[in-house]
N, C-alpha and C positions, 0 to 999 in steps of 0.2 A: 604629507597630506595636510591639505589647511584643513579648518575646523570650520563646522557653520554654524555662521549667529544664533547670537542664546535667542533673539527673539525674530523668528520666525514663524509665521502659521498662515492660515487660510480664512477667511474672511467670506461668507456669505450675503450676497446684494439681494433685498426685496423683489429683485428681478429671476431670482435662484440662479444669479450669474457666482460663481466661487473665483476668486484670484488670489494669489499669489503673495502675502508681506511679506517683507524682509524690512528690519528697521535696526541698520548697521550703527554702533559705535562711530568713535571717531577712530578707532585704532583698526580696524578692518578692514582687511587689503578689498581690492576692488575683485579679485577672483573669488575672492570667499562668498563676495555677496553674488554672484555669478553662478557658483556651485549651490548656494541655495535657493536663488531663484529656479533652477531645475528648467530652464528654456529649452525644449524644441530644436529641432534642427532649422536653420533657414539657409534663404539665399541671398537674400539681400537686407540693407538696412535703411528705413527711411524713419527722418527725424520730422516733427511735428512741430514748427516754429509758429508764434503768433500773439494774437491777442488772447488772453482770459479774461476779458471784460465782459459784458454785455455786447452783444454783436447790433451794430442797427438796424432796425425791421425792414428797410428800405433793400439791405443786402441780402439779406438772411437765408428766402426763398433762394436765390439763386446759390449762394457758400452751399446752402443744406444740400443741395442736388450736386453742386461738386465735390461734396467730398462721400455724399452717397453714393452715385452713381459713377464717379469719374474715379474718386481715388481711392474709396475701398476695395474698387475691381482689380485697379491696380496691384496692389498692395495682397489681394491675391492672387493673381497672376505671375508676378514675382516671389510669393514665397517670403514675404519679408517679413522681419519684426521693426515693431512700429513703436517709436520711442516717442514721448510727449510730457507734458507737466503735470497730468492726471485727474486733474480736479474734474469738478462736475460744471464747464465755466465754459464762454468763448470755444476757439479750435476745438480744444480737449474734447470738449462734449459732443461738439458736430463728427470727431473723429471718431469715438466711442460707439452713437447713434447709426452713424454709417456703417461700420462692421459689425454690428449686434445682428443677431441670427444668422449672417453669410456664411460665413465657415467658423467652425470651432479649434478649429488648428489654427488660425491667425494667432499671432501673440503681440500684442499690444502692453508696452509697459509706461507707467504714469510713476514720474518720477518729481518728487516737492517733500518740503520740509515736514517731517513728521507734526511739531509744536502748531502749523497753520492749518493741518486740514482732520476732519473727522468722518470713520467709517462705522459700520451698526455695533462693531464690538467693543468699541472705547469710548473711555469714561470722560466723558469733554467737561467736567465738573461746572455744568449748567452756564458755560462759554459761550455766545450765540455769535462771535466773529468766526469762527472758524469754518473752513469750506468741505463741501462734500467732496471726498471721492467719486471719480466717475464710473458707474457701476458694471461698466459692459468691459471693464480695462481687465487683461488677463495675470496683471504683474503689477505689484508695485513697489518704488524703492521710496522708503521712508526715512532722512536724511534730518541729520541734528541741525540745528539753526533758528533763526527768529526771522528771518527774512528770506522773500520768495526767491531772490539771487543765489542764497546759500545752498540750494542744492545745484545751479550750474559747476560746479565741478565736479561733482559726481556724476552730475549728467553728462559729460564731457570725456571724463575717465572709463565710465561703463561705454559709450559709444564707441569709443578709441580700442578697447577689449574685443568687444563683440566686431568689429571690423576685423581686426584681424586674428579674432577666437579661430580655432582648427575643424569647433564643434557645429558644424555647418554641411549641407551636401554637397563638398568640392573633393576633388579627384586631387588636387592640387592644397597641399595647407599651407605653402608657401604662400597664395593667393591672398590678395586682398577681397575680401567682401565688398561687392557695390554698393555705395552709400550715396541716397543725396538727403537735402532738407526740401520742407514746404514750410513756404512762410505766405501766413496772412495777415492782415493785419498787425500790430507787435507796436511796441513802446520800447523803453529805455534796456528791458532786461534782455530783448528779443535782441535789441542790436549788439549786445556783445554775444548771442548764441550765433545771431548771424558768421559778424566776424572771427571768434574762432572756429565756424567751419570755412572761414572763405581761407581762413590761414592754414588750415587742413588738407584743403585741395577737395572740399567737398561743396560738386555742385549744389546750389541755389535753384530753386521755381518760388517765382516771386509773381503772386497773384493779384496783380494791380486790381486796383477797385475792392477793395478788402478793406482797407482806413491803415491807416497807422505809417507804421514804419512801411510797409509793405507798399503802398501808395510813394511814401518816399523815394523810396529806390527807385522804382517803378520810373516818377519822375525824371529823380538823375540821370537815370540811363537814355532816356530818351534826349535829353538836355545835352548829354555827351558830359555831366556835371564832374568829370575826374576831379574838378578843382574843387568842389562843394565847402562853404567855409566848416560845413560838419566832417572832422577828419574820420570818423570811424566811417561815415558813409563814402565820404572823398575814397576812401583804401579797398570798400566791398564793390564799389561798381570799378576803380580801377582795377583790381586784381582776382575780382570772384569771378566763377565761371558761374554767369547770373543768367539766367532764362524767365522773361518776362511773360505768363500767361492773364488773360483778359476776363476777367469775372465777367458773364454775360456770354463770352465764345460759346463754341458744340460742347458739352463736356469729355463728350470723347475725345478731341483733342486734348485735352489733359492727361485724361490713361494715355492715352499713346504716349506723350510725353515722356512720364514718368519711365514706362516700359523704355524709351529710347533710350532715358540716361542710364537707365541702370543696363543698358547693355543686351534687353532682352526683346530687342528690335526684328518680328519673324520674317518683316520682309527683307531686313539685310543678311539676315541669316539664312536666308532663300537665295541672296546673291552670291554670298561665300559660299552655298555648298553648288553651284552650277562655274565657280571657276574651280571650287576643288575637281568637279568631276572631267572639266575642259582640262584644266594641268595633270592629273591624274592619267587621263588618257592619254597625253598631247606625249610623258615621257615615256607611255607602254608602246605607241608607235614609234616614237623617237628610236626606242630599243631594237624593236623591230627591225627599222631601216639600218642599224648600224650594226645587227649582226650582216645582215643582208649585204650592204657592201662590206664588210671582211670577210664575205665568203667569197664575193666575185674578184677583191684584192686578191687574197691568197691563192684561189684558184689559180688566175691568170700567172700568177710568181710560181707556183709549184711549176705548170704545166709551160712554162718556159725552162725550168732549172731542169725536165726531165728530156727535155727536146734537147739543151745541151749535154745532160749525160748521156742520154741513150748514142749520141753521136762522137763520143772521146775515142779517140782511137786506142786501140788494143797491143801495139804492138813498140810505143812507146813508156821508157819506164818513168814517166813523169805520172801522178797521182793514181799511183797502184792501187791505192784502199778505195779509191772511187772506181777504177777497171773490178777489180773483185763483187764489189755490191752491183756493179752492169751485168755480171758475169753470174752472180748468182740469182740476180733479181730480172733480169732481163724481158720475162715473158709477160711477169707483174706492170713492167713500166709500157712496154706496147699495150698491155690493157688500162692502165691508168689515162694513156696517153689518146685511147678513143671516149674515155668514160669525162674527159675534159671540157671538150668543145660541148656536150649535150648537157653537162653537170651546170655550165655555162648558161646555155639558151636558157636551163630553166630555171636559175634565179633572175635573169631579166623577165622573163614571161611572168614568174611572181609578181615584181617589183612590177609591172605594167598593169598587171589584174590588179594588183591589192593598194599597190599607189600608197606607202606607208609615210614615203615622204612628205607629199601633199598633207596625207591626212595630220600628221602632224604639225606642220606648218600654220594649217586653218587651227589646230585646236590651240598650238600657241597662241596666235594674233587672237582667238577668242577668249584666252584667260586673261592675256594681259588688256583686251579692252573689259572687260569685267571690271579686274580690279581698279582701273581708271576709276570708273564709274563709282565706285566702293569709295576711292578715299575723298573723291568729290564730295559726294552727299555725305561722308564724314564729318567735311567741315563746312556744311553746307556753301562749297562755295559757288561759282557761277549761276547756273541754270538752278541748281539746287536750293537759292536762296527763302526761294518761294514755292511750297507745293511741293519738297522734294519725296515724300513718297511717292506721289504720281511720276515724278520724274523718271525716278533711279526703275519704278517698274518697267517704263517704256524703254527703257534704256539699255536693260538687260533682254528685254522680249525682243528688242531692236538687233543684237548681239546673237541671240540663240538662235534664232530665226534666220539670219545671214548664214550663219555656220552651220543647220541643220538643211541647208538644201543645195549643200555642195555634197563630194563625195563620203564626208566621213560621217552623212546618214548610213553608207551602207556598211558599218561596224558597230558593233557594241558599245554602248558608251559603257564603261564598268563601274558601277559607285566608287567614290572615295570612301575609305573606311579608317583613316588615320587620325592623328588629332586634329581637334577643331578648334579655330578655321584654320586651316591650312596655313605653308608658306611665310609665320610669323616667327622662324626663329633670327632672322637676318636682322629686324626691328630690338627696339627697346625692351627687353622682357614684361615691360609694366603695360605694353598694350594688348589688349584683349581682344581686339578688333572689332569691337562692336563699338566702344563708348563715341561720344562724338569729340573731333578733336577741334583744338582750339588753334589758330594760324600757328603759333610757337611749335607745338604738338606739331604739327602739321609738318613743319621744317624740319621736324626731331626724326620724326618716324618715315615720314616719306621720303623729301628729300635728301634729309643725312644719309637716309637707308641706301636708296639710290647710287647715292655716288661711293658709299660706303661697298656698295655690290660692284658699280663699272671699275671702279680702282682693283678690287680683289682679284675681276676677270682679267683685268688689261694687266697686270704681273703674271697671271697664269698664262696668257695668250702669248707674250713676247717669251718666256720661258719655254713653251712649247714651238712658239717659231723660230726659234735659237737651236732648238736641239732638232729639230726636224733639217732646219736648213744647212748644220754642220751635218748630218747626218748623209742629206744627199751630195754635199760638196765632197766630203769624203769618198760614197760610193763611187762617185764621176773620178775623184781621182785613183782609185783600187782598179775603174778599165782603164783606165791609161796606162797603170803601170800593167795590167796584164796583155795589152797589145806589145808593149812596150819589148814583152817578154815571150811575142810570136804565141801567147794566149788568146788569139781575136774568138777562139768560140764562145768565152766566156764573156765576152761582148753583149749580148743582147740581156743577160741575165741584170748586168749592173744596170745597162741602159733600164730596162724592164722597171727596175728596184727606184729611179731617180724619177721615173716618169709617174710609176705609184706615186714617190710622194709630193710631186707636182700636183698629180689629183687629188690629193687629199687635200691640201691646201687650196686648192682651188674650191673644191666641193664644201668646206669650212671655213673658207672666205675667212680665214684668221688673222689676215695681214688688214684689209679693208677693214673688217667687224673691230679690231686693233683701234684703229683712224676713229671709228665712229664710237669706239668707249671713251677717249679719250674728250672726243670732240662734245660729246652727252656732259662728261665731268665736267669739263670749263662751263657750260651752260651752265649746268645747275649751281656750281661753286658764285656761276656771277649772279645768277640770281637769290643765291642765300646772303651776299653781300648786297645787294639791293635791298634786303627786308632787313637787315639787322642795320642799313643805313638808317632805316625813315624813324620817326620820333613815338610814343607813345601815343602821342593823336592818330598821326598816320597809319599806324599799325592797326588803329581799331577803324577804319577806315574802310566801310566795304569794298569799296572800290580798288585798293589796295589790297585788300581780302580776295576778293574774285582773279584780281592780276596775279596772287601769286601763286593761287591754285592753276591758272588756266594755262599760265608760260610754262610751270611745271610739269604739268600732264603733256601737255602738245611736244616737251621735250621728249618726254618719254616716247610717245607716241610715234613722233619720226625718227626715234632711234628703232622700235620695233617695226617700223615700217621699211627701214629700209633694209632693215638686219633680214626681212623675212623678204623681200626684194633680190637681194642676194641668194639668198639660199634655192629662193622658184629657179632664177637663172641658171645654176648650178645645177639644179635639177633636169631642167631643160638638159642643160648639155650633157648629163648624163645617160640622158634616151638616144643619144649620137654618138657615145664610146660605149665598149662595155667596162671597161677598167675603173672606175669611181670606185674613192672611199668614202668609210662615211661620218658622219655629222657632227655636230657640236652640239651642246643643250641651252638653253638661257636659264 
């Protein structure tokens, strides 16, 4: 058990706001000061980059309304704790100002060197440089040093903690905590907070029109400046995942923002739970149809195998133990043998009424255009570039609306009730399915995922087309040698058994479906060598961006297109035999 800091206590603001010190030695691990800061449960973490200067009056109005109304909503809505420099100055204070009276459960913690700043219960030995605390802050970490730089490491080290602390509300502590930064305005100390979170993998919202650094960036990224003669800015626009917002825009476009990166997006969470409930369904019908044809399979095999016993003859001594079970079971098998043909009509007359096939089939092709649409507005590529919540709404209404006015309105759709979102264990374990992905991302999770799936099927497919097809070469050859051997009654039985698995293979099109895994994988393999050809310009390249979502969906696309092409056909011609087997799942 660590120990917590000898000086610790509670600090009352002229506002009757109380928070939180903690003012750690230099020998005191970063959990200790964690254990006696006493924080809250959260859900996410967002960092407070920027100016502490004087803000210019010109901006002010506008910053004050976005961090009032845009990002304190945020910042509740999320559940997060809110990390910052603490003073009573610049950001700090607009952030402070903005969540005062909202919620008292937010936790905001202000982190700077103990030696520069001063709150109502210490002795400042009539000092008048030193800065206020900011009074609305619920925590603060007060760090040895003489210089405002000297607590980024601790601010850096407790961030790194609380990311991936356990003492949070996740179901999962393996979990990393959603983190990003906001940066406004900012000078020389800002830009290495910047950069070690761009080195972290923690997105950026960079609020151009703010002054400082923030305007910088702002610039370069528009400039395409990866070369910038400034190398620390040169490395954050080339490698940060940077998201440029416009002082002046709706402010609510910012909350939403915010909400987006951290993953807590309700309209995409509106689209993953309407393909969970599309796949969810798509395999309870799937099930359906495949007990359904193995009962019309094995029917038809029994009620042939009983047509040739019932007819062996009795008075030769070739397969005694089969004359015996005729001899004793006899009256059972003429009644088996009328209860066939009707047992028969009425698993077709089911499959006719309830149509489990079909219904399946639509709820496929309507999960997988979902999830199109899903990793589209991911990475905002195509259509998505501009407006994509409008987008991806229309998109899915576009989607649900096609598939709710075919037959599998007239079934229950059953909620999905598993983990959420669904169908991500085949991906990278680090995605969540929500954050947004970056084209790299992009090619990690989708595409690898992809062909990482057609590869795994197309070894299961040819594995089961191998033993299916030694299986009936064999049967074929077991009646040849029983003609061979003046057994011709046993004829129709083997025939029976060869033609089954002709329909099976037929109806799971697993030799064709084979062709098209195959034919999907080279696609997508050449198009992952297309992107890892082009240079680091071209890569940031919308245009190249848009190309390499859109070759890659449409891949997918006409492979599920024609995969479920297939399967209708198969279907068809099962309304013209009774003997189908059944199906395969994607």
């Amino acid at each position: 058990m660590t120990a917590t800091p000898t000086n610790t206590f509670d600090v009352s603001f002229p506002n009757k706001n109380t928070a939180r010190v903690v003012i750690p030695s230099d020998t005191e691990s970063i959990e200790t000061i964690h254990q006696a800061l006493a924080i809250p449960n959260y859900k996410s973490v967002i960092l407070v980059l920027g100016g502490a200067e004087s803000i210019a009056a010109e901006i002010k109005p506008n910053l004050s309304q976005l961090f009032d109304r845009g990002i304190a909503k945020a910042v509740i809505q999320a559940e997060a704790l809110v990390i910052d420099g603490g003073t009573l100055s610049g950001v700090m204070q607009l952030m402070g100002e903005g969540l005062a009276g909202r919620d008292a459960r937010i936790k905001l913690v202000g982190i700077a060197p103990e030696s520069l700043v001063t709150y109502p219960t210490k002795n400042t030995n009539g000092s008048p440089a030193l800065v206020e605390l900011e009074p609305n802050h619920s925590h603060f970490v007060l760090t040895p040093g003489k210089q405002w730089d000297d607590a980024t490491a601790t601010f850096y080290q407790l961030v790194r903690y609380w990311i991936h602390s356990t003492n949070k509300t996740s179901s999962n502590t393996e979990d990393k905590t959603p983190c990003l930064a906001l940066l406004a305005g900012g000078g020389a100390i800002s830009k290495n907070e910047v950069l070690y979170a761009v080195r972290k993998n923690i997105p950026v919202i960079v609020i151009a029109g703010s002054g400082g650094l923030a305007d910088e960036i702002a610039k370069a990224i528009t400039d395409k400046a990866t070369n910038s003669p400034d190398r620390q800015i040169a490395e954050i626009v080339a490698d940060g995942d940077i998201q440029v917002f416009t002082l002046g825009h709706p402010v609510k476009g910012l909350e939403r923002l915010i909400i987006r990166k951290l993953g807590i997006d309700k309209l995409l969470k509106q689209a993953w739970e309407s393909f969970a409930n599309y796949d969810h369904n798509a395999k309870r019908q799937q099930k359906k149809f495949n007990r359904l044809q193995k009962w019309i399979i094995w029917t038809g095999l029994i009620g042939t195998a009983l047509v040739i016993i019932n007819q062996l003859p009795k008075s030769d001594g070739t397969f005694d133990w089969i004359k015996k079970f005729v001899r004793f079971a006899e009256t059972p098998i003429h009644l088996i043998l009328l209860i066939i043909p009707i047992t028969l009509t009425i698993l077709l007359t089911i499959y006719n009424k309830f149509k489990p096939g079909n219904k399946w089939l639509l709820l496929r092709s309507g999960a997988e255009a979902i999830k199109r649409e899903i990793y589209k507005y991911r990475v905002r590529g195509g259509v998505y570039a501009n407006n994509s919540e409008n987008q991806l709404s229309q998109a899915i209404e576009t989607v649900t609306r096609r598939i709710m006015r075919t037959e599998v309105n007239a079934s229950a759709i059953i909620p999905y009730t598993g983990p959420f979102p669904p169908d991500m264990d085949a991906a990278n374990k680090c995605d969540d399915g929500f954050c947004e992905l970056t084209p790299d991302q992009y090619v990690e999770l989708r595409l690898g995922d992809q062909i990482n799936y057609f590869t795994d099927k197309s070894l299961k497919l040819e594995k089961k087309l191998k033993i299916y097809s030694y299986a009936a070469y064999i049967t074929g050859g077991v009646g040849t040698f029983l003609v061979a051997l003046n057994q011709d009654l046993w004829l129709p039985l083997t025939t029976a058994i060869v033609t089954a698995i002709g329909t099976y293979f037929s109806y799971r099109q697993t030799e064709s479906t084979l062709v098209k895994y195959n034919q999907a994988i080279e696609d997508l393999k050449n198009i992952r060598k297309w992107w890892y050809a082009l240079n680091a310009e071209e890569q940031a390249d919308p245009v190249n961006i848009n190309s390499l979502v859109e070759h890659t969906e449409q891949v997918l696309q006409s492979e599920t297109d024609g995969w479920v092409q297939q399967i209708q056909n198969a279907l068809d011609n099962l309304r013209k035999t009774p003997d189908k087997a059944d199906g395969d799942g994607k």
